[in-house]
C-alpha positions as CSV (number, residue, x, y, z in Angstrom):
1,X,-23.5,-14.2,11.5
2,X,-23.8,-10.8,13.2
3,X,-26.6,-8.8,12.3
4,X,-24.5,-5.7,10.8
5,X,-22.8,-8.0,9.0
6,X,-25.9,-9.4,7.5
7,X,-27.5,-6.2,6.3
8,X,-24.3,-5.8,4.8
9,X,-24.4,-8.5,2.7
10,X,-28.0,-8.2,1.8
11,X,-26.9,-4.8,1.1
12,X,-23.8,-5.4,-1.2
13,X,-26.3,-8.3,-2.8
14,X,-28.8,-6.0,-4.2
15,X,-31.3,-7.1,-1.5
16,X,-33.4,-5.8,1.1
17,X,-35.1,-7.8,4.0
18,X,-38.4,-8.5,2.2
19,X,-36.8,-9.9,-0.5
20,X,-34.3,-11.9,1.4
21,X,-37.7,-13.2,3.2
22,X,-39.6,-13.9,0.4
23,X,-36.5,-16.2,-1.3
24,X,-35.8,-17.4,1.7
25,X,-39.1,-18.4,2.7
26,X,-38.7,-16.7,6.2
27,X,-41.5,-15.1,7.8
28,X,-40.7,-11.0,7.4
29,X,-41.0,-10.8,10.9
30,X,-39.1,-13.0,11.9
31,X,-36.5,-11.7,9.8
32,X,-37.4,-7.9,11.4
33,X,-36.7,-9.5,14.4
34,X,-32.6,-9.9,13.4
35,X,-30.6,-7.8,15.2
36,X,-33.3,-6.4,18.2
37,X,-33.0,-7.6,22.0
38,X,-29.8,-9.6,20.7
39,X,-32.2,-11.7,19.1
40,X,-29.8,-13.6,16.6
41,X,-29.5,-13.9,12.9
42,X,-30.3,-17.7,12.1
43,X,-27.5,-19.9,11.9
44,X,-28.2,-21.2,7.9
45,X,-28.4,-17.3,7.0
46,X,-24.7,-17.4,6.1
47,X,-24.1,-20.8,4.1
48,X,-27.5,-19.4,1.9
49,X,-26.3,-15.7,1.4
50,X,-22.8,-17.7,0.2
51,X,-25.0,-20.1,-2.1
52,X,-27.5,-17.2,-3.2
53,X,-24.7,-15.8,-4.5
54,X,-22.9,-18.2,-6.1
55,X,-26.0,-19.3,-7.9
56,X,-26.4,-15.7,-8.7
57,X,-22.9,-15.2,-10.1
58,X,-23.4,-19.0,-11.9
59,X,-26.8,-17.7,-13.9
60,X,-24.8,-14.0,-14.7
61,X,-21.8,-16.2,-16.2
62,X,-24.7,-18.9,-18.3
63,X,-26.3,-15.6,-19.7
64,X,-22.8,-14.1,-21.0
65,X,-21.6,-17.6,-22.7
66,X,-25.1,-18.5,-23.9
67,X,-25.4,-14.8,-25.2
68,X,-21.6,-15.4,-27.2
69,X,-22.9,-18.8,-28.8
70,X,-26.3,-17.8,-30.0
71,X,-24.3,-14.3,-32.0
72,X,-23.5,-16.8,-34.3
C-alpha cells in the first residue's frame, strides 16, 4: 500500500496515525516512519484497514437493528 494512499484511508476512516497505532498495536514510530526515505507502509496495513472497517461498518449495522428490536 502506498503511503498517500494510506493516510487517505486513515483519513476517510475517521483516524489519525496515533490511533491507527494504538489499534493496531504498532509502535507510533514506526508508523511515523511510513512514507519517509521510501521506507514502506507494512504489507498487512491493507488487509487490516479493509477488516477495520468492515468490523466497523458490522458494529454500526448491530447498533441500528438492535436499536429497532428493543423500541418495542
Amino acid at each position: 500500500m502506498d503511503y498517500d494512499v494510506f493516510k487517505e484511508a486513515l483519513k476517510d476512516n475517521g483516524l489519525t496515525l496515533k490511533a491507527f497505532s494504538e489499534l493496531s498495536g504498532v509502535q507510533y514510530k514506526t508508523c511515523s516512519r511510513w512514507g519517509k526515505n521510501n521506507y514502506p507502509v507494512g504489507d498487512w496495513v491493507e488487509s487490516w484497514l479493509a477488516l477495520y472497517i468492515e468490523n466497523r461498518e458490522y458494529m454500526m449495522l448491530k447498533r441500528f437493528l438492535k436499536d429497532i428490536v428493543c423500541k418495542d
